[in-house]
C-alpha positions as CSV (number, residue, x, y, z in Angstrom):
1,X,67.5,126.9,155.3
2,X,68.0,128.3,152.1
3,X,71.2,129.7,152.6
4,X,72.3,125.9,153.1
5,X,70.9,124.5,150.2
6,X,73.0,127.6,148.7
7,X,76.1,126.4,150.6
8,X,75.3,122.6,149.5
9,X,74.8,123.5,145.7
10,X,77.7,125.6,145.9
11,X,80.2,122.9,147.9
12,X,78.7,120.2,145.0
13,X,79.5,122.4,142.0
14,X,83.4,123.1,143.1
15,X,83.8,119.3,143.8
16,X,82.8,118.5,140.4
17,X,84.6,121.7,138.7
18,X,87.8,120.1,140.6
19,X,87.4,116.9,139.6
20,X,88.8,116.9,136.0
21,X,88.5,112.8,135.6
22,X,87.2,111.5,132.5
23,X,87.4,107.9,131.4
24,X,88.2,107.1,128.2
25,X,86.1,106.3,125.6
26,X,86.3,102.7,124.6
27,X,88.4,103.5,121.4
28,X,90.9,104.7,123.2
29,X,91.7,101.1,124.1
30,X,90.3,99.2,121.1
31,X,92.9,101.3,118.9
32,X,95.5,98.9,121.1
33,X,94.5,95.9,119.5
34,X,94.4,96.9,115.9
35,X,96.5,97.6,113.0
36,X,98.8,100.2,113.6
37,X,98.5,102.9,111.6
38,X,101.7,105.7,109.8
39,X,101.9,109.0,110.8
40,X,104.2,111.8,110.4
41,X,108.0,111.1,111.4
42,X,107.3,107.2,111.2
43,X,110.8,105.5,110.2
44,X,110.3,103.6,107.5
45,X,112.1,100.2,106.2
46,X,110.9,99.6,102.7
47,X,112.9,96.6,100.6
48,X,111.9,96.3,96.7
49,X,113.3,93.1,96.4
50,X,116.0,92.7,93.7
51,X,115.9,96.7,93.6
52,X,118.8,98.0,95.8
53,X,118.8,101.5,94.2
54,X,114.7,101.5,95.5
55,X,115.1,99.5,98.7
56,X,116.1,102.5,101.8
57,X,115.0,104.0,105.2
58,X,112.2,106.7,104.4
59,X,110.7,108.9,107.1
60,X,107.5,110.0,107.0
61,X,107.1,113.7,106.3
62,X,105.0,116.3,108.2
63,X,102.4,115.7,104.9
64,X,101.9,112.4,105.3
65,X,104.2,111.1,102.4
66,X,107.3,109.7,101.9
67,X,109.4,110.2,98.5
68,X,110.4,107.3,96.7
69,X,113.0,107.1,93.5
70,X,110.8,106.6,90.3
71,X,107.4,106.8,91.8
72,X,107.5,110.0,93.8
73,X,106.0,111.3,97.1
74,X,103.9,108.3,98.1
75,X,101.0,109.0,100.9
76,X,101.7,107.1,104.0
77,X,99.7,108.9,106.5
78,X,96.8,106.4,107.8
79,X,97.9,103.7,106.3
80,X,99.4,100.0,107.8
81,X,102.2,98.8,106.8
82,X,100.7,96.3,104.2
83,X,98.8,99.1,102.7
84,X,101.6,100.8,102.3
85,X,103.3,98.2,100.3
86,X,100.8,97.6,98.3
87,X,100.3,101.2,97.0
88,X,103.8,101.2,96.4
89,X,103.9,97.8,94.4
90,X,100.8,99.1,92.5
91,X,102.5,102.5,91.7
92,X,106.0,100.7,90.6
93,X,103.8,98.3,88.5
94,X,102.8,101.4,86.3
95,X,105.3,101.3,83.8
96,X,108.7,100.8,86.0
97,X,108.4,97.5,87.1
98,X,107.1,94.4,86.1
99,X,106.1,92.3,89.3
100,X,107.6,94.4,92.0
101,X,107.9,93.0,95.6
102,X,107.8,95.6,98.5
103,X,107.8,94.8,102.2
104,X,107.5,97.4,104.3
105,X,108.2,97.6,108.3
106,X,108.5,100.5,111.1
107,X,112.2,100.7,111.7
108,X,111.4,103.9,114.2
109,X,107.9,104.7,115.6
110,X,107.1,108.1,116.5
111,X,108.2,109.9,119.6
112,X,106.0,109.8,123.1
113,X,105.9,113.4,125.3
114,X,106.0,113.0,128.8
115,X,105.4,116.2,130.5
116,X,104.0,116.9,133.9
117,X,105.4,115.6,137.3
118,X,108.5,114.1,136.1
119,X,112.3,114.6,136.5
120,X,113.2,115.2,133.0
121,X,109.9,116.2,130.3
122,X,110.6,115.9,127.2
123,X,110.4,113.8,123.7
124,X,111.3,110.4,124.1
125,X,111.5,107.2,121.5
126,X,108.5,105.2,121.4
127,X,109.7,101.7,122.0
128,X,107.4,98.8,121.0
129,X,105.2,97.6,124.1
130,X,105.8,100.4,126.6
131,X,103.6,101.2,129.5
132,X,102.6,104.5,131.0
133,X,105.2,103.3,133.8
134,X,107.9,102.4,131.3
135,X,107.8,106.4,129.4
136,X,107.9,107.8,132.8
137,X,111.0,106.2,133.9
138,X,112.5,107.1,130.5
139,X,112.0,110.8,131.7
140,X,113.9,109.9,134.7
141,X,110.4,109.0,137.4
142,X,107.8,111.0,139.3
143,X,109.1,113.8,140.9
144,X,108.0,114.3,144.7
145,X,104.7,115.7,144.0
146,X,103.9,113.4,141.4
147,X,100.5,111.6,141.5
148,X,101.9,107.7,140.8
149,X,98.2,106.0,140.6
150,X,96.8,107.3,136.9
151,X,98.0,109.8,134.5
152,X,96.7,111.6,132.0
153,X,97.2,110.6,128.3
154,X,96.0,112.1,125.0
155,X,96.0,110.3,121.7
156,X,94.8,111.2,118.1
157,X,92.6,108.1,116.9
158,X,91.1,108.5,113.7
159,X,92.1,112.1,113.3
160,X,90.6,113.0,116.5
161,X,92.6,114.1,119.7
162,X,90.7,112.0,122.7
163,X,92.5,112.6,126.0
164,X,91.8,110.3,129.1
165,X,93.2,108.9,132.5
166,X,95.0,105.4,132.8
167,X,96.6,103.5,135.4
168,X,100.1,103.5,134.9
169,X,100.5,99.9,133.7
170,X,98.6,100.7,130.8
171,X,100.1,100.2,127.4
172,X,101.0,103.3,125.3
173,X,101.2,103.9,121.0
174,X,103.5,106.2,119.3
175,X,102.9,109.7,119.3
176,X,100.8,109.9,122.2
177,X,101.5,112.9,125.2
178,X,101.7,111.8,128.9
179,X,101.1,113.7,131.5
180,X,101.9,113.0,135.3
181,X,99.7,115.3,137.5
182,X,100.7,117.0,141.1
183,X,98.9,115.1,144.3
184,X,96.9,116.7,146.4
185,X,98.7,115.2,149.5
């Protein structure tokens, strides 16, 4: 008899040590539906409007900034796009400008990983509304022993690295890592 419970307690623990699921916590979807936010190798389009010399493409550095003519390295890390202009018009007001006018827009989000089960892993360009099921056919589709139901996906929100697993027809956000596992079957 107690030799089974043994066997029982034992059987119960490896089934839950093997399964590695873990739903994610509700800001990993709620970060969908808000402002999206820079971070490092963000492509930036930034018009001053009747200011060709300051008007360019600026990438967003491994810091967190971008360098601007006349104003410096500006922090973009965190920010949205309308923050962003606004520090910038602020900073341009102080003594270079008079009523600067700066729109801002993402000309190239930040690269998506796909690693795991998939033909090709690798770095791919994020492309504005992609799916789980859209980055893995980037990296050329499951392989044979990929498992096609949910993959795993991390994704830093609010400085914090949360990791979770989707169905594939969930939507994606630049900079986060896929990852296709192997089926058991």
């Amino acid at each position: 008899m107690v030799a089974r419970l043994i066997l029982i307690a034992g059987l119960a623990f490896a089934l839950t040590a093997c399964s590695g699921y873990r739903q994610p916590p509700t800001a990993f979807h709620e970060v969908l539906t808000q402002p999206y936010r820079l971070d490092s190798s963000d492509g930036l389009r930034i018009i001053v409007f009747g200011q060709e010399d300051l008007s360019n493409t600026y990438t967003v550095d491994q810091a967190g900034y971008i360098a601007m003519p006349l104003i410096g390295d500006v922090p973009a890390r965190g920010m949205t796009v309308k923050e962003l202009a606004n520090d910038i018009e602020k900073r341009l007001r102080n003594g270079y400008l008079r009523d600067p006018d700066v729109s801002v827009e993402v000309a190239t989000y930040r690269p998506i990983f796909v690693m795991g089960e998939v033909s090709n892993s690798g770095q791919y360009p994020y492309v504005a509304g992609m799916t789980v099921q859209n980055a893995v056919a980037t990296a050329g589709g499951f392989t044979a022993r990929g498992e096609q139901g949910t993959v795993d996906v991390t994704r830093q929100i609010n400085g914090e690295i949360i990791s979770g697993r989707v169905p594939i027809t969930d939507p994606i956000r630049p900079g986060d890592t896929i990852h296709v596992r192997e089926r058991f079957f």
